[in-house]
Structures are given as C-alpha cells and as structure tokens.
C-alpha positions as CSV (number, residue, x, y, z in Angstrom):
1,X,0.0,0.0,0.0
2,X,2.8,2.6,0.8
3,X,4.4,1.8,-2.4
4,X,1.3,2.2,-4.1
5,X,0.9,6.0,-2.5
6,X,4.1,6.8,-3.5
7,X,3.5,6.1,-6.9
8,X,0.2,8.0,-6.6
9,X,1.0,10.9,-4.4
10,X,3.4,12.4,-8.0
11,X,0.1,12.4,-10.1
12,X,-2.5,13.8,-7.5
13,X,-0.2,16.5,-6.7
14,X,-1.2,18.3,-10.0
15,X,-4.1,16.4,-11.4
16,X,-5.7,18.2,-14.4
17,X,-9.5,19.0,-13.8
18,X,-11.4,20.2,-16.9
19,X,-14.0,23.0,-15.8
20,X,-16.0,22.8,-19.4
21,X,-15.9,21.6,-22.4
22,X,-13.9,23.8,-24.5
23,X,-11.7,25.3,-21.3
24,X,-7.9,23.8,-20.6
25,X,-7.7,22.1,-17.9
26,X,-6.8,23.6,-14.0
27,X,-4.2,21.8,-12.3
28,X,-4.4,21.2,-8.5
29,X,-2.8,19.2,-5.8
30,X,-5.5,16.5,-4.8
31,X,-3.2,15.6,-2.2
32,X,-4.0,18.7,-0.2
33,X,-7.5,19.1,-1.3
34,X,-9.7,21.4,0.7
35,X,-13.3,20.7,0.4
36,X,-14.1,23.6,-2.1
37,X,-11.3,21.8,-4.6
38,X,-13.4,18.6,-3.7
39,X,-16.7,20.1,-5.1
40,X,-14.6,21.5,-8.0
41,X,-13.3,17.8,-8.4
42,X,-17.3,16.5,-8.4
43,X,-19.2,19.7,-9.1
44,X,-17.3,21.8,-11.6
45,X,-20.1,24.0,-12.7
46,X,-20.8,25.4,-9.3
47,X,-17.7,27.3,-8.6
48,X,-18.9,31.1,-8.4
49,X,-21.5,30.7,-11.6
50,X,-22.4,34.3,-11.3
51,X,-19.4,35.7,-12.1
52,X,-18.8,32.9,-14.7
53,X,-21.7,34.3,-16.7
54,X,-21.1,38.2,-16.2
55,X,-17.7,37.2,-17.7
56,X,-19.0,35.5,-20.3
57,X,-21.7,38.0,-20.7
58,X,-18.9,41.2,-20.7
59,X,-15.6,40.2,-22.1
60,X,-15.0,40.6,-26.2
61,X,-12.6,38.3,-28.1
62,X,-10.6,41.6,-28.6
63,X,-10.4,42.9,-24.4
64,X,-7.5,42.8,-22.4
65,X,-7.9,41.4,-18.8
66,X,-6.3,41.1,-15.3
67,X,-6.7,38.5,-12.9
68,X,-5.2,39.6,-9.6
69,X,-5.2,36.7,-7.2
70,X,-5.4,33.9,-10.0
71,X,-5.5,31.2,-6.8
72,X,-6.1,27.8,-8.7
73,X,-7.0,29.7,-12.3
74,X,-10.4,28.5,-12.2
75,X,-11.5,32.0,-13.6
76,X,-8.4,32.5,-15.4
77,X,-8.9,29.7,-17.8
78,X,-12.4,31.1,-18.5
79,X,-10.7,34.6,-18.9
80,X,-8.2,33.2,-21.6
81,X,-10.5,31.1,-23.2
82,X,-13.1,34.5,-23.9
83,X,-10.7,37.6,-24.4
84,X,-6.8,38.5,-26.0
85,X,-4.9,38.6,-23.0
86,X,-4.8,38.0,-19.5
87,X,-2.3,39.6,-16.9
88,X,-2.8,36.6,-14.1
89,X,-1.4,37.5,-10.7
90,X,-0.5,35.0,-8.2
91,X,1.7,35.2,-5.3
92,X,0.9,32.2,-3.0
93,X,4.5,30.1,-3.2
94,X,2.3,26.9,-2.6
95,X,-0.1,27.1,-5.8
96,X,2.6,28.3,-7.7
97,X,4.0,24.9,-9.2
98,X,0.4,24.1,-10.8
99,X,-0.7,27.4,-12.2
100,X,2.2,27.3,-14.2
101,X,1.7,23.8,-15.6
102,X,-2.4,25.6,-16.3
103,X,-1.3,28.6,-17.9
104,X,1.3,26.5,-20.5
105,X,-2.0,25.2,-21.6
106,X,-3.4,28.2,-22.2
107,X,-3.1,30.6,-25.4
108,X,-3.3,34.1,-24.1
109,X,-2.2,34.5,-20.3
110,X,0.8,36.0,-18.9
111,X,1.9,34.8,-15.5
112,X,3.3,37.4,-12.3
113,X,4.2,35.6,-9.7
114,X,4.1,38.7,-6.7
115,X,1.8,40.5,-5.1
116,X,0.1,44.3,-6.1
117,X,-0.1,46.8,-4.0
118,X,0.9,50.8,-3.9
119,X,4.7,50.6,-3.6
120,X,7.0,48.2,-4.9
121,X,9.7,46.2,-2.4
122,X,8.6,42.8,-1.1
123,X,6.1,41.6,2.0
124,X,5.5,38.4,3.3
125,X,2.9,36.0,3.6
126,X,0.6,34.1,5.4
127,X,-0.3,30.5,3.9
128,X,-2.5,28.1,5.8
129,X,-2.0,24.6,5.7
130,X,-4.7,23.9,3.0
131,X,-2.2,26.2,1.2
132,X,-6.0,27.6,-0.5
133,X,-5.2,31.0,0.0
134,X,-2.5,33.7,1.3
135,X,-3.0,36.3,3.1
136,X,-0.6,39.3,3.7
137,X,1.0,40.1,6.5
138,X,4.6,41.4,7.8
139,X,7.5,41.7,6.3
140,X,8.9,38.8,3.6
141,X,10.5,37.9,0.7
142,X,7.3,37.7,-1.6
143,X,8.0,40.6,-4.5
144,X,5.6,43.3,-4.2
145,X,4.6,45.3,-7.4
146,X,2.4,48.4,-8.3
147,X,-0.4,47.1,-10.9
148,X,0.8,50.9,-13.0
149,X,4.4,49.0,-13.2
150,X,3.5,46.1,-14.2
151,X,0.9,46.3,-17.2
152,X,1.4,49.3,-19.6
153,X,-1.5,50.5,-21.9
154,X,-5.1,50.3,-21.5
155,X,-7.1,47.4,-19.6
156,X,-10.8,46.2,-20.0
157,X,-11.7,44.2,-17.3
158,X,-9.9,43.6,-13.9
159,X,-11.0,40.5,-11.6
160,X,-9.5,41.1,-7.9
161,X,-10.1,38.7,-5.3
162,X,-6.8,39.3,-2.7
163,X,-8.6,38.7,0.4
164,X,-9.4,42.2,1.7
165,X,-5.8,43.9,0.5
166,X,-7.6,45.4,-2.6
167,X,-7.6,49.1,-1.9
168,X,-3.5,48.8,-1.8
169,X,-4.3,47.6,-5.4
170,X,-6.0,50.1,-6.2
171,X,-3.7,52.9,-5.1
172,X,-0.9,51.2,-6.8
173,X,-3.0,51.5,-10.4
174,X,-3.9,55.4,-9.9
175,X,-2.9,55.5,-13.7
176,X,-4.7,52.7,-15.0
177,X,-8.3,53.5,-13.2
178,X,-7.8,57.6,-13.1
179,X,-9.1,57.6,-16.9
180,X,-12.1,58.1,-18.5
181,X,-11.1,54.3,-20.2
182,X,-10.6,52.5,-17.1
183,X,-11.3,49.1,-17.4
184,X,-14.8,47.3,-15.6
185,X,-13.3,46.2,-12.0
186,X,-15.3,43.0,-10.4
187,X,-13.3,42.7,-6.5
188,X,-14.5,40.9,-3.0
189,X,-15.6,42.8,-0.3
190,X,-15.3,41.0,3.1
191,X,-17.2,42.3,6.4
192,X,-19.0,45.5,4.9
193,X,-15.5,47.0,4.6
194,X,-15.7,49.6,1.6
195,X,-12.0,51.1,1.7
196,X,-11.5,49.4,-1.5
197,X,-14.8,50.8,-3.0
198,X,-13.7,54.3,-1.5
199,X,-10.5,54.3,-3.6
200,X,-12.1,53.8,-6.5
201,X,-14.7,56.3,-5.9
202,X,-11.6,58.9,-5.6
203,X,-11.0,58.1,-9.4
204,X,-12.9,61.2,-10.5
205,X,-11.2,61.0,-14.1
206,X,-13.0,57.5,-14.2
207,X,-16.4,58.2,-11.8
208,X,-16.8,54.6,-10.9
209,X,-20.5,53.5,-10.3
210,X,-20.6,50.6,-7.7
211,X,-23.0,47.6,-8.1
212,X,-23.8,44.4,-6.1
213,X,-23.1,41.0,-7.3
214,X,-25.4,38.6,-4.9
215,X,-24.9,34.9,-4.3
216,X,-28.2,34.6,-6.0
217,X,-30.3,36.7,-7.5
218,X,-30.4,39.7,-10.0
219,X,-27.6,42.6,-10.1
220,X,-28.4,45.5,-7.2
221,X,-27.4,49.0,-6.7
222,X,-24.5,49.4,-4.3
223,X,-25.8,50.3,-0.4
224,X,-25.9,50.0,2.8
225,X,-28.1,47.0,2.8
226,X,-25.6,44.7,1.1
227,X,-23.8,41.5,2.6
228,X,-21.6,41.0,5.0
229,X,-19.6,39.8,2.2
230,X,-20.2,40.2,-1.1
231,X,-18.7,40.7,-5.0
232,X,-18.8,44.4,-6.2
233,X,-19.2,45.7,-10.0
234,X,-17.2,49.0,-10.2
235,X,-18.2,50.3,-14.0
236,X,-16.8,53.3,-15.3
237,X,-19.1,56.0,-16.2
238,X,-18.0,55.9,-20.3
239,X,-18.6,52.1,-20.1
240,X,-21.8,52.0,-17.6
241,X,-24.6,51.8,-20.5
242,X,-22.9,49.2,-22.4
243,X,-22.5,47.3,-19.2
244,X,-25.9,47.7,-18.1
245,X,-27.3,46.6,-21.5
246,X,-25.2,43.7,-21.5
247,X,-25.8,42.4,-18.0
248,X,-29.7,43.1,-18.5
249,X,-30.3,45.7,-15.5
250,X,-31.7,49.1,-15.6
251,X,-29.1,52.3,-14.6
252,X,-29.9,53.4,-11.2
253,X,-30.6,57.0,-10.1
254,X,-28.7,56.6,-7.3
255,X,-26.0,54.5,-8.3
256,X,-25.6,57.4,-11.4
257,X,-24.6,59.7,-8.5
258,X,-22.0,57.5,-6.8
C-alpha cells in the first residue's frame, strides 16, 4: 500500500480537472484538497457561476484582462478562453508549481508571480495549511509590485479577489483607473468593509458606479443594505450603459450619482 501512495501521491499533486468543455484544464494538488477543490473535483459547474456568466456576458474576443489573485486559475482559464490577454497575478509560493503547468496550456495569459499593492519592495505572507489561499501580512521575501508597473496600456476588465488587500491595489493603479477608459473592476468585499470601493470612488477622471453581485439573485445597486460579504461591480461612467445593456439591468438614479 505505501508503495502504491508513493507512486500515486506524484500524479494527484497536480491532477488536471477540466472545468468545461472547450476550457484547458486547471491543475491542483489532490493531495491537499480542501473541500471547495473537492466540489470542484465532483461539481465543476458550481464554482462562483455568477461571475462565470457576467464574464462571459462582458468580455469581447478583442479585451484585455487582469486576474489579480489567480489562486487555482479557475476563472483564469475562463478569462483566456473568452478575451486576448490575461495579466494573471498569483503570489501564493504553494499554488505556484500548478498554475504554471495551467497557464502552458493556455493561449493568451501571462503569469506574475508577486503581489500588487501601492509601492513596490517585497512583503511576506501568510499560507495556511490547506495552502487555498494567502494572506498578507509582515515583512517577507514575496516581491511586491504596483499594478501601474506592471501592465502598460489600456485594460478592459480587472477581476481582484486578494482577500481584503484590494484598496493597496487600487492605489498602486492610480494611472490605470484615473481615466475616463478604465477598465470594468469586479473585487470581493469582506465584512461590509468599503476602503477598496472608497479608492475607487476617488477616481474622478474614471467616476466609478458601484454595483452588487449577490450569491443569488439579480444585479443591485450598491448600499448599505448589502452582505456582509459580497462581490462588487465598479463600471466606469463611459462604459456603464454598455455594461448595463449587457448584464440586462436598468441604470440606477442613485447608483448614477456614486
């Protein structure tokens, strides 16, 4: 039996998993599976379907997009497989070895390994065991960037999931998101904590209008009355019709005025 596992363990340490047909396959370590990779493993089509369909609803063959926090690339194959190019950002040291091996499948993804925020130097990092995620925290060797360094020309659509360090993010991309032709920005919000949607909102150039992305249910206008935690729609005013047409709402008075 051991020698069986040891033969094994090589192959479910970065075992391909086809999302969809069509999409190239995600690598991930079985071996260290956490129960969201599980339902991944069994349940492919379940993994955040809302924002699967506003991606696939929004991006053009044409757009340019950045994934910042790429994790396991189960968005970032879905991001290659729709637009040009994708700027994927990953800085977890553990999830590392497999994303690589997903993105050499893919046609149109570029690969950062460090983290974003508003200066550039290095920071450190806090893995759990699962090694699902990584948070920041402290002083480190992981290489810290400024999103303005690191892609040059315009963007169309930004994902950012970087468990609650996005408004660093945002500060480090004042020339990317301070335009009139800044790109469509989806991020997390965790514990009704709106520093992130506050940085944007300081983009005047770009006058961000904020949006809700339930769990279930139709799009809402940003408020007080939103989740705990929830995934935020930040459209800039020259692209909020087309958005809105797109996604099937209606423009909201007050969410015009945000």
């Amino acid at each position: 039996m051991l020698r069986a596992l040891q033969w094994l363990t090589p192959a479910l340490s970065s075992y391909p998993i086809r999302l969809d047909d069509g999409l190239a396959p995600v690598y991930i370590d079985l071996t260290r599976a956490t129960w969201q990779e599980v339902e991944l493993f069994t349940a492919p089509a379940a993994h955040e379907p809302q924002l699967q369909a506003l991606f696939r609803a929004l991006i053009k063959p044409t757009d340019r997009v950045v994934d910042i926090g790429a994790n396991l690339g189960r968005h970032m194959v879905l991001l290659d497989h729709l637009s040009a190019h994708v700027d994927a950002v990953e800085p977890n040291p553990a999830l590392l070895p497999n994303l690589r091996r997903t993105v050499a499948g893919l046609k149109h993804t570029t690969l950062h390994e460090c983290a974003l925020g508003d200066h550039t130097g290095s920071i450190g990092l806090i893995v759990p065991a699962d090694h699902s995620t990584a948070h920041v925290g402290g002083a480190g060797s992981t290489p810290l960037r400024r999103l303005d360094d690191l892609v040059d020309g315009p963007v169309d659509l930004m994902k950012v999931d970087v468990e609650g360090f996005e408004a660093p993010v945002f500060r480090g991309a004042a020339r990317l998101l301070n335009r009139a032709t800044a790109p469509v920005i989806v991020f997390e919000e965790l514990h009704l904590n709106q520093e992130a949607r506050d940085v944007l909102a300081s983009y005047q150039a770009a006058a961000y209008r904020f949006w809700v992305i339930p769990r279930e249910g139709p799009i809402q206008p940003y408020s007080d009355q939103r989740p705990q935690w929830c995934d935020v729609l930040a459209i800039p005013a020259a692209r909020h019709e087309t958005v809105a047409v797109r996604l099937g709402f209606q423009p909201d008075p007050v969410a015009e005025l945000q």
